[in-house]
C-alpha positions in Angstrom: 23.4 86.1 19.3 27.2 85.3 18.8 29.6 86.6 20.6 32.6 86.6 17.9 34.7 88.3 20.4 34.3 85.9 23.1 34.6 82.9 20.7 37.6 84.4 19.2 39.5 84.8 22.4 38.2 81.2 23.5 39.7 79.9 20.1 43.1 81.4 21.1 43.3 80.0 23.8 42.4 76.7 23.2 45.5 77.0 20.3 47.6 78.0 23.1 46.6 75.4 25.4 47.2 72.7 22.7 50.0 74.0 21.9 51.5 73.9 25.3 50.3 70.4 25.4 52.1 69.0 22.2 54.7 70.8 23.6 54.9 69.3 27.0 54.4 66.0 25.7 57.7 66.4 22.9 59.2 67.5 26.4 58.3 64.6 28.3 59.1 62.3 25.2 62.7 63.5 25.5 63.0 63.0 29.5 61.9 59.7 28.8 64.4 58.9 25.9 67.5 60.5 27.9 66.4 58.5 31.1 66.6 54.9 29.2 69.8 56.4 27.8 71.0 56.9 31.2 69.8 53.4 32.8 71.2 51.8 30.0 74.4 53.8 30.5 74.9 53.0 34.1 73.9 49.2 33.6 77.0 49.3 31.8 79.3 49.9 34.2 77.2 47.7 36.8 74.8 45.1 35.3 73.1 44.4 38.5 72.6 48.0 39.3 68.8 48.2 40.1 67.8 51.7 38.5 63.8 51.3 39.3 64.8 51.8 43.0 66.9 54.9 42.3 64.8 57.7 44.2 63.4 60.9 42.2 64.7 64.0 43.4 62.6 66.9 43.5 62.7 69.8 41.2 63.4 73.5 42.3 62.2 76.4 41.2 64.6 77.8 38.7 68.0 79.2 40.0 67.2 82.9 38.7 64.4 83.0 41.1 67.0 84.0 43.7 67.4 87.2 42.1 65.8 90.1 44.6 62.3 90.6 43.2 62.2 88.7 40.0 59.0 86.8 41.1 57.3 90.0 42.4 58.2 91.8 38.8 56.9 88.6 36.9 53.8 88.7 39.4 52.9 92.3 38.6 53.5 92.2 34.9 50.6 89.3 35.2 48.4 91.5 36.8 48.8 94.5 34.5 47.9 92.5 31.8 44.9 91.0 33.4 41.4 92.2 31.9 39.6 91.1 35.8 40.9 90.4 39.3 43.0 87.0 39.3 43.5 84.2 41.8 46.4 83.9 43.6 46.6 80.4 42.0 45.9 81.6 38.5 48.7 84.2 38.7 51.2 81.3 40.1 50.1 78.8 37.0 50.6 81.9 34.5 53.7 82.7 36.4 54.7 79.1 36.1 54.2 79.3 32.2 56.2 82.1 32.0 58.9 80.5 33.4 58.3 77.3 31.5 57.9 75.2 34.6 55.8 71.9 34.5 52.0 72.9 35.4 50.9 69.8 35.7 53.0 69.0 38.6 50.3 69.6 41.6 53.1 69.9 44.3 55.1 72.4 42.7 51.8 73.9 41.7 51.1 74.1 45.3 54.2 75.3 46.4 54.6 78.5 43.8 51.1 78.9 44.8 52.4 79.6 48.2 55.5 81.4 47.4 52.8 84.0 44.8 50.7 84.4 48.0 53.6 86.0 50.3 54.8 88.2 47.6 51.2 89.4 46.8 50.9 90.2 50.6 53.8 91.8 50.5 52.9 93.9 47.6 49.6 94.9 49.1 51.2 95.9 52.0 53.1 98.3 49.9 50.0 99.6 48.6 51.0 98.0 44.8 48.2 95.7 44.2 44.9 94.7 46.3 43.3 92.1 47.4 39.4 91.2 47.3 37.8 88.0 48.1 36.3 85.8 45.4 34.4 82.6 45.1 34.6 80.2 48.1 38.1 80.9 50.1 39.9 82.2 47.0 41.2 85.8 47.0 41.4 87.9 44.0 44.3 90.3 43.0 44.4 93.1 40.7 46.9 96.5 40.6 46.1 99.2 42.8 46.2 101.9 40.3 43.1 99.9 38.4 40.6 100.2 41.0 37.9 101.9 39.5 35.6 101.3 42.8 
């Protein structure tokens, strides 16, 4: 017995995942070309100038982040759209994509993970959203207006 309607919404997915792929890849394609650009530009001024030992800084969160309560609107427009309770680390990596920020970089990954935790407490708190626990350690979230229980 097929499920067309899970297949179909595994299928879109999928598209969407590749896409994001090709996508990030174009993305790191371009870091890659402007960074030669750049090594090449300051061996120009200084021939001897040993780029491979010039430090990566890290990346920050966006700069509109700062603005009171955007993360907590993003995080609750995730939630409303959410068929099922979410993780706290699922809502992070959507809010992540949302925000066009690199998924596949584990420490930032861990850190908005973090960040989505606080502002979910807070939330529940506030009676917005709740909490239940899921598999192993992780908690689930969903809007508090959806429990049907």
């Amino acid at each position: 017995m097929t499920e067309t309607h899970v297949i179909s919404a595994l299928v879109k997915r999928r598209a969407e995942l590749t896409g994001e792929i090709d996508f990030t890849h174009e993305r790191l394609r371009k870091l890659a070309s402007d960074l030669e650009h750049l090594d090449a530009t300051i061996l120009q001024f200084d021939a001897d100038y040993r780029v491979e030992e010039i430090k990566p800084k890290g990346f920050r969160p966006p700069n509109d982040w700062a603005n009171r309560g955007e993360m907590s609107r993003v995080i609750l427009s995730i939630l409303r759209q959410a068929a099922e309770p979410l993780t706290t680390r699922d809502i992070a990596l959507e809010l992540m994509t949302t925000k066009a920020m690199d998924i596949a970089d584990e420490r930032m990954l861990r850190k908005m993970t973090k960040r989505t935790g606080v502002a979910l407490r807070y939330q529940r708190e506030n009676g917005v959203v709740k909490s239940q626990e899921g598999n192993g350690l992780f908690m689930m979230w969903k809007i508090a207006a959806i429990d049907n229980h």
